[in-house]
TORDOLO-178947 format. One record per residue (C-alpha): residue number from 1; z negated, x negated, y. Coordinates in nm, 3 decimals, decimal comma, padded with zeros to 5 digits. Layout:
BEGIN
NUM_Z_X_Y
...
END
This chain:
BEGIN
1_-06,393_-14,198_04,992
2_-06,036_-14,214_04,867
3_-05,978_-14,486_04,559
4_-05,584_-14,620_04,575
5_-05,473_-14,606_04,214
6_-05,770_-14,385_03,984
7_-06,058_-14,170_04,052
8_-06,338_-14,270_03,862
9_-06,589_-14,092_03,647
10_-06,891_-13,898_03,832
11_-07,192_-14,099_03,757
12_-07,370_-13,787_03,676
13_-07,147_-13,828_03,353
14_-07,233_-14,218_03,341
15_-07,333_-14,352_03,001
16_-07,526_-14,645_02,839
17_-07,457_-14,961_03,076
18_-07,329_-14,756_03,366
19_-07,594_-14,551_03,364
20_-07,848_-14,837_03,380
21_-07,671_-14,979_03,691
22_-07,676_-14,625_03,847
23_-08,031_-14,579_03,822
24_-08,078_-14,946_03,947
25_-07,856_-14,833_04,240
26_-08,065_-14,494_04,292
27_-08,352_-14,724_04,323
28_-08,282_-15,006_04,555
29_-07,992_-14,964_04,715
30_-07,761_-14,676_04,856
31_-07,669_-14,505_04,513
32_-07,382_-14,499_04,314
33_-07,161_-14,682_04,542
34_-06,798_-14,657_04,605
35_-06,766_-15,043_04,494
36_-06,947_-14,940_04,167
37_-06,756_-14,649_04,089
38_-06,439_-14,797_04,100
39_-06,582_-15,081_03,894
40_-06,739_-14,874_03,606
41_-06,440_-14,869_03,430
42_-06,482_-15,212_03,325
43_-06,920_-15,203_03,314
44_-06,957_-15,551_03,194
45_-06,786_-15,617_03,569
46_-06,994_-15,405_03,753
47_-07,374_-15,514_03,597
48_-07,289_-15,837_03,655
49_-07,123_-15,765_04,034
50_-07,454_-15,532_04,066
51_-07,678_-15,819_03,974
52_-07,518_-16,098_04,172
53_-07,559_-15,889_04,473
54_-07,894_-15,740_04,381
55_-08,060_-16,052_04,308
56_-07,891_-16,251_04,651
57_-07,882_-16,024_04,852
58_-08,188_-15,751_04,814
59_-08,416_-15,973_04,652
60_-08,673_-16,299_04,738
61_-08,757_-16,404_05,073
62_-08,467_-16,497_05,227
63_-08,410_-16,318_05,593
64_-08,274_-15,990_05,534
65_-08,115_-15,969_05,874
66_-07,930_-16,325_05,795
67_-07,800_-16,201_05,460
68_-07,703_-15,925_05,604
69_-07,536_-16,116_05,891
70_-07,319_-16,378_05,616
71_-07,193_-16,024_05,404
72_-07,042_-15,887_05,750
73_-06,924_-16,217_05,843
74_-06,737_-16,339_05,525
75_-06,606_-15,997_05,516
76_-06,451_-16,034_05,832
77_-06,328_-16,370_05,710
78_-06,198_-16,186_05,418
79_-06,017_-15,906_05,658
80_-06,236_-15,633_05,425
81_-06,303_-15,383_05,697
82_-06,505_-15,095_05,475
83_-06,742_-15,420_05,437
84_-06,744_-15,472_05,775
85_-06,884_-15,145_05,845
86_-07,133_-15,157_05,572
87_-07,304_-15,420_05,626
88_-07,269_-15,342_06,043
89_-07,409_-14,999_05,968
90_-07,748_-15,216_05,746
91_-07,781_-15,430_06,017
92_-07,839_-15,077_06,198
93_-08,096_-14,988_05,942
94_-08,279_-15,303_05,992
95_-08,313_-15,227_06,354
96_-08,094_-15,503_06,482
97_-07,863_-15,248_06,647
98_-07,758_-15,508_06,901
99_-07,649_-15,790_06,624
100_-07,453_-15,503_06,459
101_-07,254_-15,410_06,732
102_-07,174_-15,782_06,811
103_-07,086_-15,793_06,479
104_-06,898_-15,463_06,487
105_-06,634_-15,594_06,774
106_-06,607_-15,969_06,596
107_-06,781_-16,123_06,902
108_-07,011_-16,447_06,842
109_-07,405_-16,353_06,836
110_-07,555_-16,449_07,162
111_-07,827_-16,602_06,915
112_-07,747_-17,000_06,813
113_-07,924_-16,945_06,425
114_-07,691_-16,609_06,378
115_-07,420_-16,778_06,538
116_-07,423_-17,104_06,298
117_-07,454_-16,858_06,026
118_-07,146_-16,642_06,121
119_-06,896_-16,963_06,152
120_-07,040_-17,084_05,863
121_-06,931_-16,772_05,647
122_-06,628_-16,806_05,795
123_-06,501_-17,119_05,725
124_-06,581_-17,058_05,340
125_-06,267_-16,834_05,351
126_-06,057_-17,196_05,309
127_-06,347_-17,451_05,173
128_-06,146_-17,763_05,119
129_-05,953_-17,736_05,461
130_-06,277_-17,768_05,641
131_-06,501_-17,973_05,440
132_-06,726_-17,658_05,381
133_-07,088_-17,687_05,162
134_-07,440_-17,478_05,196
135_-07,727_-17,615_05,321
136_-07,885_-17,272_05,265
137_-08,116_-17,176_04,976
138_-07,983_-17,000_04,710
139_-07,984_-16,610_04,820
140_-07,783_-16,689_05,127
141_-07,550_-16,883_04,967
142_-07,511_-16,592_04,654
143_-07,469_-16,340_04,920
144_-07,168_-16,551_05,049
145_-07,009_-16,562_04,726
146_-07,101_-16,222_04,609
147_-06,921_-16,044_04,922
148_-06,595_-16,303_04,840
149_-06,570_-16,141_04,476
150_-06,685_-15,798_04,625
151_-06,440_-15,761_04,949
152_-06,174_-15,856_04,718
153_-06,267_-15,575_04,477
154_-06,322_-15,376_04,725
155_-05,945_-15,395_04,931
156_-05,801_-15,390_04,648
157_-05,920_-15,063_04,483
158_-06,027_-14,874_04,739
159_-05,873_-14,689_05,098
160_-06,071_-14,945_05,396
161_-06,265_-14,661_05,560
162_-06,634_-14,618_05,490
163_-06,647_-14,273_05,592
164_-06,394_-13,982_05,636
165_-06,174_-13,981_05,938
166_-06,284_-14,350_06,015
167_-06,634_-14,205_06,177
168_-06,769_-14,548_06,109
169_-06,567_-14,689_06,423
170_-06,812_-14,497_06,642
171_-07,139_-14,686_06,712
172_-07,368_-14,380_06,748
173_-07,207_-14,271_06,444
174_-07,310_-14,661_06,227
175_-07,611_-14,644_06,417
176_-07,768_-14,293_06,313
177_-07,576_-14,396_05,942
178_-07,845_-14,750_05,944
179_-08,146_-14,508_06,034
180_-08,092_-14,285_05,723
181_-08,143_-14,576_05,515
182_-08,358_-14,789_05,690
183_-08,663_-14,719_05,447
184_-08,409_-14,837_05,143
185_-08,325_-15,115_05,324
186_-08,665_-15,244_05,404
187_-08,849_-15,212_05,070
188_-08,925_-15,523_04,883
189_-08,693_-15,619_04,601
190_-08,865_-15,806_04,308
191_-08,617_-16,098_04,175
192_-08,486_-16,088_03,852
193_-08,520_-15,691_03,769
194_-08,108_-15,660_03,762
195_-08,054_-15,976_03,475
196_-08,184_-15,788_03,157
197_-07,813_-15,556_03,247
198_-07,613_-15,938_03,187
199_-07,525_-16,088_02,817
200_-07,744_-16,423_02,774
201_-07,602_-16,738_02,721
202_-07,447_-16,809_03,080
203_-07,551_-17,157_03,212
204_-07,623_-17,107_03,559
205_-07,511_-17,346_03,878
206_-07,655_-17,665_04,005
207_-07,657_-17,520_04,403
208_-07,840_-17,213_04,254
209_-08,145_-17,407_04,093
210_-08,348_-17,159_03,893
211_-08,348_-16,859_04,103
212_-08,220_-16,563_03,940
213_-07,879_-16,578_04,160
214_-07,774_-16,861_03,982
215_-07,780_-16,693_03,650
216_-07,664_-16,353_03,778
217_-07,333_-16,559_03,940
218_-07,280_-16,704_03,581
219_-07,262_-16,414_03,456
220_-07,010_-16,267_03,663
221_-06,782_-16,573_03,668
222_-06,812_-16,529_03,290
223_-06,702_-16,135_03,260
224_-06,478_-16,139_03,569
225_-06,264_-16,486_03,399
226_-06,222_-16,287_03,094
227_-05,989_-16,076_03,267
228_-05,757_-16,351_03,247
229_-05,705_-16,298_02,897
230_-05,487_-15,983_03,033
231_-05,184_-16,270_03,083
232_-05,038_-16,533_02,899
233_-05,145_-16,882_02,982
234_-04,830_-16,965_03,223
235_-04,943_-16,672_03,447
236_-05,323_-16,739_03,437
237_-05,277_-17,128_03,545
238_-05,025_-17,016_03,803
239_-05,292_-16,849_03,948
240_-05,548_-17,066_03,897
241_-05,311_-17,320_04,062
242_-05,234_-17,137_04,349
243_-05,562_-17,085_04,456
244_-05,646_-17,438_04,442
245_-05,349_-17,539_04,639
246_-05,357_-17,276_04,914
247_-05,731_-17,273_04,950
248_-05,769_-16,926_05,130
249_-05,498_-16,926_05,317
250_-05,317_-16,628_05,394
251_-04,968_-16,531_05,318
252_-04,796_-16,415_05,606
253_-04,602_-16,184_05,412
254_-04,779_-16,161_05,059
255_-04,561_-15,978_04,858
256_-04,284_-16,171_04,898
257_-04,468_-16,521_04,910
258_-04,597_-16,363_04,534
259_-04,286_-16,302_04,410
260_-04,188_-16,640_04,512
261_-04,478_-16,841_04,351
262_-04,406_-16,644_04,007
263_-04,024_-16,678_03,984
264_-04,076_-16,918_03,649
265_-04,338_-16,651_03,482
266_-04,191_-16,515_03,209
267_-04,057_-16,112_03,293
268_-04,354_-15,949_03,063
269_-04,629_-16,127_03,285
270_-04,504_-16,092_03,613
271_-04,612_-15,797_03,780
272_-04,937_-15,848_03,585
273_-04,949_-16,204_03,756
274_-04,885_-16,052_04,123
275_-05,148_-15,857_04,114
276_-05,382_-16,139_04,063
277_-05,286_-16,364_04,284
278_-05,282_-16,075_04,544
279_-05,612_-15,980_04,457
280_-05,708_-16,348_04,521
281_-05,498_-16,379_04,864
282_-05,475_-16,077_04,998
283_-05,559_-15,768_04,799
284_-05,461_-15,506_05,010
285_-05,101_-15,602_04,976
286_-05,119_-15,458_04,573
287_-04,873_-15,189_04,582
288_-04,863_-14,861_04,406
289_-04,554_-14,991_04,258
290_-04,705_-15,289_04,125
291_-04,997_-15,080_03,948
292_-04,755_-14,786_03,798
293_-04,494_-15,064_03,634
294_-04,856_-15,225_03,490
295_-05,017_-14,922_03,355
296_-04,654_-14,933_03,160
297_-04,800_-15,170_02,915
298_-05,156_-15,129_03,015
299_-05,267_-14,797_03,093
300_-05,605_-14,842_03,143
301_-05,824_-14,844_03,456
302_-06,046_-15,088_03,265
303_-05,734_-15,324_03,243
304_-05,638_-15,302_03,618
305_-06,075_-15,341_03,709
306_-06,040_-15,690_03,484
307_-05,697_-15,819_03,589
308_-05,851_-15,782_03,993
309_-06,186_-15,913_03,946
310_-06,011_-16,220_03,728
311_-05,821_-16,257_04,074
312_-06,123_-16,204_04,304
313_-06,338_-16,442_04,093
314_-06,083_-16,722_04,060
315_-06,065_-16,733_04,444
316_-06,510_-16,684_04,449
317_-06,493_-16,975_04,202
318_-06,306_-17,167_04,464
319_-06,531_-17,173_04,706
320_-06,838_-17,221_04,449
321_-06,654_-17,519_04,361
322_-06,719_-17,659_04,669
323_-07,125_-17,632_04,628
324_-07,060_-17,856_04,325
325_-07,313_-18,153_04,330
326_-07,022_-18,407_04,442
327_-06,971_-18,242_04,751
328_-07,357_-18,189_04,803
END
């Protein structure tokens, strides 16, 4: 796995809140992550990404092979191929090899429940345009909005192939990759073991009820908004703005369309600025460039993790929105 602008500590070196999230990872899910790496420079982020997708996707009763099914779809949506070909490669491990591969070519499922499901991820991508809401219980909907926030990380930080050489695109290859994990994948997940890792005090959702997934997606629209504080308040409500406005929809040419939008931020902000709204819009436009003339007055990984999840949750917050109970 290559990450585009650090390499991250080994987790055999990981610490206090990191190293809590680690072990969690060892035990439910596929390790240490790539996602998690490159977000353990900021931990506060990643325990409360870890959670969100812990407790909505992994745990309760929820289909597995549906919540699988909405992370490969809104990931799609999202154009985050290395999500893609995760979750294509767990559909493998849950033996629905023939779901994955539909999935895997961007086909509709032959099946009319997995078929509403897909389209229904989809059109979350632009919320207000098509009059989107859930009518699905709370770990469905969580694993919607976790893989918004997460394939935004995601094409933002790191290179889009799962594994070297771009194996993943072979289907023997994802489907011998889903039996290695299949046990993992299939275990029981008790709810709520991931929120002792998350500060109290977050007020969670009205869509979410009381399930843990509404207090785990508190908590990361609490950390993740904090990144915010990176830029003075003209840039953040630019940003904020802008994803109201355009409501997912994607810049044909980004960088350029960014540079437009931001022509009134003052010169100190700017580049901080693009690099949220990109990471909102269309994160795999962030340029090397963009990062280096950052890191001039914020050298930091743990500055560049916050500034990109402040842009991935503003847009994940956008489509949460939507769930509000006015639109209901």
């Amino acid at each position: 796995m290559t990450y585009r602008f650090f390499s991250p500590a080994k987790p055999s070196a990981a610490t206090g809140l990191t190293a809590k999230v680690y072990q969690q990872l060892r035990d439910e899910f596929l390790g240490p992550a790539p996602t998690f790496q490159a977000l353990a420079a900021a931990p506060e982020v990643m325990a409360a990404t870890w959670a969100l997708m812990r407790e909505s996707l992994l745990a309760g009763d929820a289909s597995r092979v549906e919540r699988e099914l909405v992370a490969a779809a809104v990931s799609r949506a999202n154009r985050c191929r290395f999500c893609v070909d995760a979750h294509v490669m767990l559909l493998h491990a849950l033996g629905e090899h023939a779901l994955a591969e539909v999935i895997a070519r961007g086909t509709t499922p032959p099946e009319p429940v997995h078929a509403e499901l897909a389209a229904w991820a989809a059109a979350s991508r632009t919320p207000w345009s098509t009059d989107w809401t859930s009518p699905y219980r709370p770990e469905v909907t969580g694993t919607l909005l976790a893989f918004h926030f997460i394939n935004r990380v995601v094409s933002a930080l790191l290179d889009p192939d799962l594994l070297p050489g771009g194996l993943q695109r072979s289907s023997v290859v994802r489907s011998v990759g889903g039996r290695l994990y299949a046990r993992t994948v299939r275990e029981p997940k008790e709810p709520g073991r991931s929120l002792p890792l998350l500060d109290g005090g977050t007020t969670a959702p009205a869509w979410a009820g009381d399930s843990p997934v509404g207090v785990a997606y508190a908590s990361l629209r609490d950390v993740a908004t904090r990144g915010g504080d990176l830029l003075g308040d003209l840039a953040r409500q630019t940003v904020t703005a802008t994803v109201r406005w355009e409501d997912g929809r994607w810049p044909e040419r980004p960088t350029e369309w960014a540079a437009d939008l931001l022509r009134d931020v003052p010169g100190e902000d700017r580049v901080g600025a693009r690099i949220a709204l990109l990471s909102a819009f269309a994160p795999a436009a962030i340029r090397p460039a963009d990062v280096a003339l950052w890191r001039l007055s914020h050298p930091a990984d743990a500055d560049l993790v916050r500034l990109v999840a402040f842009g991935a949750i503003t847009a994940t917050d956008h489509v949460a929105q939507a769930l509000s109970p006015a639109h209901l």
